[in-house]
Phi, psi and omega in degrees: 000305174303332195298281188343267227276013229251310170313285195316310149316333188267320180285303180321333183295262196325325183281321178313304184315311183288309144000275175254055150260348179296292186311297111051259177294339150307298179282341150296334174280353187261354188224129165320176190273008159261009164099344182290167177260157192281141191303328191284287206312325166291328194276344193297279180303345144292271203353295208278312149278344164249024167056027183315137157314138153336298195289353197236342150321302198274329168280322175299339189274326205277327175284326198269319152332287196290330182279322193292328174294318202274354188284322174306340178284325183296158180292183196266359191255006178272333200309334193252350175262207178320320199293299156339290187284350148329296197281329190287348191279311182301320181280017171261340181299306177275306187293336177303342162265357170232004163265159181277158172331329179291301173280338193286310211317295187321302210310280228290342165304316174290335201292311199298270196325301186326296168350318199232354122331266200315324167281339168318294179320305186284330208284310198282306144358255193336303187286341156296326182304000000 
């Protein structure tokens, strides 16, 4: 009887376990091995913070596509660089024609905050080292 629940415990473990590397691994599939995220997973998150339109989804998936692709043609010491903030000046130049005055206003706001996160971060890094 004990062998019986000693089994039984070990497949529950075990399903669990399996269970959430699915969940995991889901959440992995939305974000590259460096942590950026995939254009459906960005639109996903604009959607969700600028409220996008039906109509406005499929040009916003189509800008965020064309960045992720010309940011992969760069080298990897370009990525951080002149060129980087090129292309990011450019997809905010094409989204600014399609979110309304409202939705940009948000966009650039959220961009400002990531910004100062993110510098927040190295800042923090840097003083660990």
């Amino acid at each position: 009887m004990r062998t019986i629940k000693a089994g039984l415990i070990a497949a529950l473990a075990l399903g669990g376990l399996l269970a959430l590397t699915n969940v995991a691994g889901a959440q992995d599939a939305k974000q590259n091995r460096k942590g950026k995220m995939s254009p459906e997973a960005r639109l996903e998150q604009l959607t969700k913070d600028l409220e996008l339109t039906d109509a406005q989804k499929p040009k916003v998936k189509a800008v965020l596509e064309e960045t992720q692709k010309k940011r992969q043609e760069l080298d990897p010491s370009e990525r951080r660089g002149e060129k980087a903030r090129a292309l990011m000046e450019d997809e905010n130049k094409k989204l600014k024609e399609i979110l309304t005055p409202d939705q940009f206003a948000k966009w650039k706001k959220i961009q400002e905050e990531r910004a100062a996160k993110g510098k927040k971060k190295a800042d923090e890094k840097k003083d660990s080292q």
